[in-house]
PDB file of N, CA, C and O in Angstrom, chain B, residues numbered from 101:
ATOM      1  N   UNK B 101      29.626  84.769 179.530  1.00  0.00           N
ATOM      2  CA  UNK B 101      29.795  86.184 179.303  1.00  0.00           C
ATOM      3  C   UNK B 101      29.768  86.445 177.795  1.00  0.00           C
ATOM      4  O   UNK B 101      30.337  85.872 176.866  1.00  0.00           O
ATOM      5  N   UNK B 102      28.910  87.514 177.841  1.00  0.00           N
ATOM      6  CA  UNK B 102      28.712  87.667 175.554  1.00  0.00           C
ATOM      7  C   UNK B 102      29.467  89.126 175.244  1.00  0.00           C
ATOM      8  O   UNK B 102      28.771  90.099 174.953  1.00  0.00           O
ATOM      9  N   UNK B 103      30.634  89.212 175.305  1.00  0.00           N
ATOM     10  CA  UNK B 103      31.417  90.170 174.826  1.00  0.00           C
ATOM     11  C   UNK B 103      31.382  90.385 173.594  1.00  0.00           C
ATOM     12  O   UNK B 103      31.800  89.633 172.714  1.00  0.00           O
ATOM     13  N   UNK B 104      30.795  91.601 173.447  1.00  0.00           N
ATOM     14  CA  UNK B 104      30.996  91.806 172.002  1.00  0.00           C
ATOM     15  C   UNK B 104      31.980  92.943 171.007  1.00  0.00           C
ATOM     16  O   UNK B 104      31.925  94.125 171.347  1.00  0.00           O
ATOM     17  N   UNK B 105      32.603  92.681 170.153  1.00  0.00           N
ATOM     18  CA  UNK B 105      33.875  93.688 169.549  1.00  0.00           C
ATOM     19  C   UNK B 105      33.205  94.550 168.032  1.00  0.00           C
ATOM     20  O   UNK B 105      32.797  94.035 166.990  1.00  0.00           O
ATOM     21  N   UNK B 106      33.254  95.347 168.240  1.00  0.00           N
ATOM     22  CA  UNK B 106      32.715  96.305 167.542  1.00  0.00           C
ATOM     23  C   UNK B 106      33.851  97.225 166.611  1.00  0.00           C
ATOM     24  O   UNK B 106      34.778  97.873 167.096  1.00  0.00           O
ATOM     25  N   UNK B 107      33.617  97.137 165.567  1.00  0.00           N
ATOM     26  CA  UNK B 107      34.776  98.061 164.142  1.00  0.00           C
ATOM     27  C   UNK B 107      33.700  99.164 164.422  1.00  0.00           C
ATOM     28  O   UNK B 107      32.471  99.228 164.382  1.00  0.00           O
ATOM     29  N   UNK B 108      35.024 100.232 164.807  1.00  0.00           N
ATOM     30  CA  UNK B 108      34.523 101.866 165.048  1.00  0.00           C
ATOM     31  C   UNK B 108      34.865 102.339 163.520  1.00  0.00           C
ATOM     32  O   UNK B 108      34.128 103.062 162.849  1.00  0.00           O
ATOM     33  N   UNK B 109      36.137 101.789 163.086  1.00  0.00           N
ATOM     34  CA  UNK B 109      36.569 102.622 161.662  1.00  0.00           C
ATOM     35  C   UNK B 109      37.824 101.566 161.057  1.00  0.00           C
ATOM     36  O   UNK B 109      38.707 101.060 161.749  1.00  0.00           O
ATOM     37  N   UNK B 110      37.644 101.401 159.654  1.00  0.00           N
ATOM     38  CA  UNK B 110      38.752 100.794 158.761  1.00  0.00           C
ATOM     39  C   UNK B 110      39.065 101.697 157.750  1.00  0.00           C
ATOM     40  O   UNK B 110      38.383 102.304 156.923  1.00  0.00           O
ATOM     41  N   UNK B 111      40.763 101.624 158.116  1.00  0.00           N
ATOM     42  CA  UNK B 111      41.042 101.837 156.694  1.00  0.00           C
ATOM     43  C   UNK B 111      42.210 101.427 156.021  1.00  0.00           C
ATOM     44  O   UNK B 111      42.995 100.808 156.740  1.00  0.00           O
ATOM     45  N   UNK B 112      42.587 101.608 154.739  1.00  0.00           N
ATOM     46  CA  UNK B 112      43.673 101.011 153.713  1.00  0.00           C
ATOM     47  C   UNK B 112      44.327 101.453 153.793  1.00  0.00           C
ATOM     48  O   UNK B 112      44.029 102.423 153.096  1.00  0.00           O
ATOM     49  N   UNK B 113      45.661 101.714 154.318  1.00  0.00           N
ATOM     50  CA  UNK B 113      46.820 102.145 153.985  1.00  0.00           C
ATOM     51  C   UNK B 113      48.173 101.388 153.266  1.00  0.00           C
ATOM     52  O   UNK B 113      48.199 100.178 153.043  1.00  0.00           O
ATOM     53  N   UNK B 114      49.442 102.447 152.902  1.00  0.00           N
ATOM     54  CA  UNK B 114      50.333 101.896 152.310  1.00  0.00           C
ATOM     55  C   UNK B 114      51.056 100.972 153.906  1.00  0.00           C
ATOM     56  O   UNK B 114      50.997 101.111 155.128  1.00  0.00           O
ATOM     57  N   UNK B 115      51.726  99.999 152.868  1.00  0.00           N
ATOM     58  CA  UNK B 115      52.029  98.816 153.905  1.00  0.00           C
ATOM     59  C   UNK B 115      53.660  99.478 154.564  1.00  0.00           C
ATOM     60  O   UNK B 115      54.585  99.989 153.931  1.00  0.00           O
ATOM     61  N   UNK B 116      53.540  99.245 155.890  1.00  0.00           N
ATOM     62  CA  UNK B 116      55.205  99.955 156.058  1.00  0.00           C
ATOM     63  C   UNK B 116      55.378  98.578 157.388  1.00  0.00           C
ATOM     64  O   UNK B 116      54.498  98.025 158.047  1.00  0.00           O
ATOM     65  N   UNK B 117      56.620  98.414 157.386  1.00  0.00           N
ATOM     66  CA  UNK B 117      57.619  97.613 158.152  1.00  0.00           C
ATOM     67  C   UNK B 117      57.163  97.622 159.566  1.00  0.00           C
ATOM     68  O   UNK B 117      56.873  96.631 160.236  1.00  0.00           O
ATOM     69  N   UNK B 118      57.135  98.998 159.975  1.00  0.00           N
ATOM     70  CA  UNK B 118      57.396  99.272 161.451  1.00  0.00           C
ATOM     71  C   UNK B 118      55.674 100.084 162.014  1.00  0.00           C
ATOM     72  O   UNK B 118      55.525 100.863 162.955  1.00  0.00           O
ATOM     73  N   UNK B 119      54.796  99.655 161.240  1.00  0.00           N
ATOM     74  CA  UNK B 119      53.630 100.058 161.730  1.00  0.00           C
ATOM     75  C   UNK B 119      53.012  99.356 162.394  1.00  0.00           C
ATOM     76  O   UNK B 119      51.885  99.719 162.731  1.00  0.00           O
ATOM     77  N   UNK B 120      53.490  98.197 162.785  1.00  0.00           N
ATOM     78  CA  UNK B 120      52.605  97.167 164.195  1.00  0.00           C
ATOM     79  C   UNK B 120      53.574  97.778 164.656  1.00  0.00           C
ATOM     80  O   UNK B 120      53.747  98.572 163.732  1.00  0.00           O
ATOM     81  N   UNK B 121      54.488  98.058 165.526  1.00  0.00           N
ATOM     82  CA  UNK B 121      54.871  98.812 166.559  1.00  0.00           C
ATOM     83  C   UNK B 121      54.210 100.049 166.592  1.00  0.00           C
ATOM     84  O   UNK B 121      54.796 100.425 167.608  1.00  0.00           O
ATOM     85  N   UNK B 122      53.362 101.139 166.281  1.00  0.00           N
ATOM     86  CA  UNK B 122      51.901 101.664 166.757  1.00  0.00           C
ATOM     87  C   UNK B 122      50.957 101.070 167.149  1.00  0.00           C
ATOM     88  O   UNK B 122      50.367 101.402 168.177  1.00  0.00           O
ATOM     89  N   UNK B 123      50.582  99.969 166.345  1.00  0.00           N
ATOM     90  CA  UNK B 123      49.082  99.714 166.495  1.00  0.00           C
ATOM     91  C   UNK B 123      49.975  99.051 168.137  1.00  0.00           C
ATOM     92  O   UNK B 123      49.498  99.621 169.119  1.00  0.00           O
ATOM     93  N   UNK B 124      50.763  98.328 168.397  1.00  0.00           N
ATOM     94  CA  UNK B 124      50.904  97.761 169.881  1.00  0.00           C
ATOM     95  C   UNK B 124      51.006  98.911 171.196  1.00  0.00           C
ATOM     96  O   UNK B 124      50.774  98.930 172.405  1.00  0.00           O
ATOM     97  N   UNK B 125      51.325  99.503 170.513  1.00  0.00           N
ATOM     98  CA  UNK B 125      51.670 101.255 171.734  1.00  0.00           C
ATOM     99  C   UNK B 125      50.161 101.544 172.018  1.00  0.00           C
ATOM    100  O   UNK B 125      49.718 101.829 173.130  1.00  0.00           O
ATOM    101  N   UNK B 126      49.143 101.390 170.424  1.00  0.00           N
ATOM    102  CA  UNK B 126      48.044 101.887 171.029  1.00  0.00           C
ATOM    103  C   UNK B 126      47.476 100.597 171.813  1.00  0.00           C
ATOM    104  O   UNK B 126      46.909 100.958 172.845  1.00  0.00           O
ATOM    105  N   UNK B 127      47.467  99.866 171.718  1.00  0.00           N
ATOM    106  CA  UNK B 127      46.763  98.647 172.090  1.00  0.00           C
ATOM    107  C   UNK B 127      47.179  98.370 173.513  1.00  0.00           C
ATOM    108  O   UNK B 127      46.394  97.815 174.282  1.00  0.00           O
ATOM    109  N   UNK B 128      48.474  98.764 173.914  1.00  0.00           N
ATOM    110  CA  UNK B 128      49.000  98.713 175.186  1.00  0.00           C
ATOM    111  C   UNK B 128      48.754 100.148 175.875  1.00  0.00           C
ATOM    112  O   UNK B 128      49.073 100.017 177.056  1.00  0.00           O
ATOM    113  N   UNK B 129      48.447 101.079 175.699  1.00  0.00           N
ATOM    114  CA  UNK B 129      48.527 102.680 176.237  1.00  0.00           C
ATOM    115  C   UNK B 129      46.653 102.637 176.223  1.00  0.00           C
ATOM    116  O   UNK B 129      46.109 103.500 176.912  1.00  0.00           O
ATOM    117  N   UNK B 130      45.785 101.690 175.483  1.00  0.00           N
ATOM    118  CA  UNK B 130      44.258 102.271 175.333  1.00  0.00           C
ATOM    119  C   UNK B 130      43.330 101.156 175.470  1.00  0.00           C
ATOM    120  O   UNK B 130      42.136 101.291 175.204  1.00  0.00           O
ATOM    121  N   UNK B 131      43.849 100.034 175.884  1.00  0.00           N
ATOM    122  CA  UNK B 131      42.933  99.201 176.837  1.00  0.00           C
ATOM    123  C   UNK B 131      41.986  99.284 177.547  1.00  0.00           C
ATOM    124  O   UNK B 131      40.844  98.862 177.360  1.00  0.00           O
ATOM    125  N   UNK B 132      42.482  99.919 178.535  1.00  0.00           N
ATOM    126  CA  UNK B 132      41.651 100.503 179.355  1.00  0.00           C
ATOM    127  C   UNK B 132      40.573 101.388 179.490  1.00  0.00           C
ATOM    128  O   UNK B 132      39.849 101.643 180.453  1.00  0.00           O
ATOM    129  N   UNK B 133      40.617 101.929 178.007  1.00  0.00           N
ATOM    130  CA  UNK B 133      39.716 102.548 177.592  1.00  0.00           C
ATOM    131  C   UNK B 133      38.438 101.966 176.618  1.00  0.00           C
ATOM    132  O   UNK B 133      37.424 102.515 176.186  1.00  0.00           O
ATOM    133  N   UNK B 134      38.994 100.570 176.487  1.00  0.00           N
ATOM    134  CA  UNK B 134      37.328  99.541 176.086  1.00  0.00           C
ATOM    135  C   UNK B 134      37.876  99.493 174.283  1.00  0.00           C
ATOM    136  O   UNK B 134      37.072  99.225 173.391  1.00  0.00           O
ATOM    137  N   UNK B 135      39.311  99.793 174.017  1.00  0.00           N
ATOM    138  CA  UNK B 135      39.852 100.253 172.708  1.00  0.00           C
ATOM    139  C   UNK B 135      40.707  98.756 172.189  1.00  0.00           C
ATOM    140  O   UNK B 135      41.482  98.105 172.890  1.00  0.00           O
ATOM    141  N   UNK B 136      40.330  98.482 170.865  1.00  0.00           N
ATOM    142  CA  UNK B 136      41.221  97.711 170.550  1.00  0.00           C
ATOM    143  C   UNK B 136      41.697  98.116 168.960  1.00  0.00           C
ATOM    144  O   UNK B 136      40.926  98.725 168.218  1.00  0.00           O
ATOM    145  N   UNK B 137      43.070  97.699 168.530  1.00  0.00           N
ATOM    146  CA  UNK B 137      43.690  98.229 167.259  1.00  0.00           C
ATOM    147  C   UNK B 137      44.408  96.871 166.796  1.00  0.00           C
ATOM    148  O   UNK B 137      45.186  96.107 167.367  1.00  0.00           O
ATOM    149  N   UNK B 138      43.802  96.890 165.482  1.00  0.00           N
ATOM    150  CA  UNK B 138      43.965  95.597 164.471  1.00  0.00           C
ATOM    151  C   UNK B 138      44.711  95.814 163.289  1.00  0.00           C
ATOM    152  O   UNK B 138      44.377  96.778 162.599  1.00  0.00           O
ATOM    153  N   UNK B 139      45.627  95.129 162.931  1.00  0.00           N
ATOM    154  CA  UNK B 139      46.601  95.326 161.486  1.00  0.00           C
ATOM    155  C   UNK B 139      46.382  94.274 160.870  1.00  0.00           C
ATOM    156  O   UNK B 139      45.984  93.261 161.446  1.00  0.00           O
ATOM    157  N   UNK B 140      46.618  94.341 159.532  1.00  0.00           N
ATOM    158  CA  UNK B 140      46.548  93.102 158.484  1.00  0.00           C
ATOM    159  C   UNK B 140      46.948  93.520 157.416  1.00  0.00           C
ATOM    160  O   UNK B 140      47.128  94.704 157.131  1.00  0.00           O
ATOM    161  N   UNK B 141      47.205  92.141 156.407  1.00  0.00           N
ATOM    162  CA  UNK B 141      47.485  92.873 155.396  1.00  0.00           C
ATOM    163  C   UNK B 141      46.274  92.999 154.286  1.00  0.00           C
ATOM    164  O   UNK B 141      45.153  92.722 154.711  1.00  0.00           O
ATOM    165  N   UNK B 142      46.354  93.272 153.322  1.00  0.00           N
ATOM    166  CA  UNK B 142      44.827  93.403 152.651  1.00  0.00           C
ATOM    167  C   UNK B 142      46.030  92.550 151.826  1.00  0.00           C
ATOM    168  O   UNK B 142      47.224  92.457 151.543  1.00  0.00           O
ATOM    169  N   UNK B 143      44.152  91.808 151.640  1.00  0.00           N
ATOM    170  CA  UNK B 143      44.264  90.446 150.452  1.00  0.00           C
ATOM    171  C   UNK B 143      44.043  90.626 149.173  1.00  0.00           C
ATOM    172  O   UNK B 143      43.977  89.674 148.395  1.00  0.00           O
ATOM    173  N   UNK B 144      43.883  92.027 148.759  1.00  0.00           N
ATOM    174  CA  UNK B 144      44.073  92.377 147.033  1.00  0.00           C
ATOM    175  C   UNK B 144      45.302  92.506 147.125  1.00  0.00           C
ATOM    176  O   UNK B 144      45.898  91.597 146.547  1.00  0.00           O
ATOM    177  N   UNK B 145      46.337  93.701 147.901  1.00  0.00           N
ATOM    178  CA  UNK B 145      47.161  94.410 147.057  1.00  0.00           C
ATOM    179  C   UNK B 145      48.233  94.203 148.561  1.00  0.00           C
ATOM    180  O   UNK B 145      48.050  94.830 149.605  1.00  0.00           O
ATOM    181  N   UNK B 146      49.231  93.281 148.359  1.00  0.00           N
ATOM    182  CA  UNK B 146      50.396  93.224 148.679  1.00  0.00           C
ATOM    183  C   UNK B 146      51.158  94.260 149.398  1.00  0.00           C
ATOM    184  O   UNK B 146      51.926  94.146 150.354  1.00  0.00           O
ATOM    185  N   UNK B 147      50.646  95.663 148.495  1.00  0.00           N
ATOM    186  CA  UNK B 147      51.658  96.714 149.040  1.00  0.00           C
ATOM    187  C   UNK B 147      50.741  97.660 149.893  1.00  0.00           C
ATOM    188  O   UNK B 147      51.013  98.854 150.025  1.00  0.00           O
ATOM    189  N   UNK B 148      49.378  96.931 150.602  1.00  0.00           N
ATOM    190  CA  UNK B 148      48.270  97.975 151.443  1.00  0.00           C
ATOM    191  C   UNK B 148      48.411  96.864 152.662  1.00  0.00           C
ATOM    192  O   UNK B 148      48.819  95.704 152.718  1.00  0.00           O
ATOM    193  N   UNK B 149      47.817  97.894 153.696  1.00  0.00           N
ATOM    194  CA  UNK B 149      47.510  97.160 154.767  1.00  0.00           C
ATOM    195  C   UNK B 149      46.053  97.975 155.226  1.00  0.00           C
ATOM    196  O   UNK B 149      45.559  99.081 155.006  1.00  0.00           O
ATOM    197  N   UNK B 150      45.605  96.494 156.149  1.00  0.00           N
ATOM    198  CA  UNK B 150      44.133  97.386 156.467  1.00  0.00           C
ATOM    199  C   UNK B 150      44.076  97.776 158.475  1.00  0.00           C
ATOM    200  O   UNK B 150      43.938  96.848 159.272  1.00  0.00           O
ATOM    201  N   UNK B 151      44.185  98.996 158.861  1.00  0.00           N
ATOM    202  CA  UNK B 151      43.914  99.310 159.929  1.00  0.00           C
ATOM    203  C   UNK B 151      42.697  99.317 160.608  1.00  0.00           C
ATOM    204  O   UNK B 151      41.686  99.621 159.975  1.00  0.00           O
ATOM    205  N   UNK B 152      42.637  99.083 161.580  1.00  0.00           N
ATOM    206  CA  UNK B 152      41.071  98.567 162.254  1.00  0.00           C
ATOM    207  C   UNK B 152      40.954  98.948 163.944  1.00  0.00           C
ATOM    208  O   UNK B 152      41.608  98.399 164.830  1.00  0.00           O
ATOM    209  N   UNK B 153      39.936 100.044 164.126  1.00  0.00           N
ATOM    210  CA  UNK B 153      39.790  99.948 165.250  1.00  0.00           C
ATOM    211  C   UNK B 153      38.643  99.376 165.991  1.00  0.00           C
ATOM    212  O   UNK B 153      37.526  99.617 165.533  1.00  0.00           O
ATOM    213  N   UNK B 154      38.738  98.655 167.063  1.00  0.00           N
ATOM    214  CA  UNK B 154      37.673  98.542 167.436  1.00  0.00           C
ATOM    215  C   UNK B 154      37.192  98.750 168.985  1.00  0.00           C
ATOM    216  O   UNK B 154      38.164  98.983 169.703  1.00  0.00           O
ATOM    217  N   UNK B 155      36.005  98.727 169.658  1.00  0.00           N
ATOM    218  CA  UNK B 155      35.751  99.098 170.601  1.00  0.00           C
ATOM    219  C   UNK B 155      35.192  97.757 171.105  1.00  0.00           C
ATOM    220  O   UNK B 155      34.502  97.106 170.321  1.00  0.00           O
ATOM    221  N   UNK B 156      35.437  97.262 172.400  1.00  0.00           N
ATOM    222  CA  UNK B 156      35.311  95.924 172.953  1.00  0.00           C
ATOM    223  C   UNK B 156      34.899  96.396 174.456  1.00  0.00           C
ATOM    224  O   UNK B 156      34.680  95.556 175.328  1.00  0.00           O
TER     225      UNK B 156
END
């Protein structure tokens, strides 16, 4: 099976504590809709994180 995951949109935001508890609400509430939501931190700047959606 060739599943493929597709970035609909990224972006940089300021880094906060309690923002993977969204990206999991969406990731658990929008599955089903072919939706996936990615966090990280960005590897320049310590105090950003990079949000990522993608469609799978």
């Amino acid at each position: 099976m060739d599943e493929k995951i597709q970035v609909i949109s990224t972006v940089t935001i300021q880094r906060s504590s309690d923002l993977y508890k969204v990206v999991d609400a969406l990731n658990r509430t929008l599955k089903n809709d072919d939706l996936m939501f990615g966090l990280a931190l960005d590897e320049n700047d310590e105090e950003k994180m990079v949000f990522k959606i993608y469609r799978t």
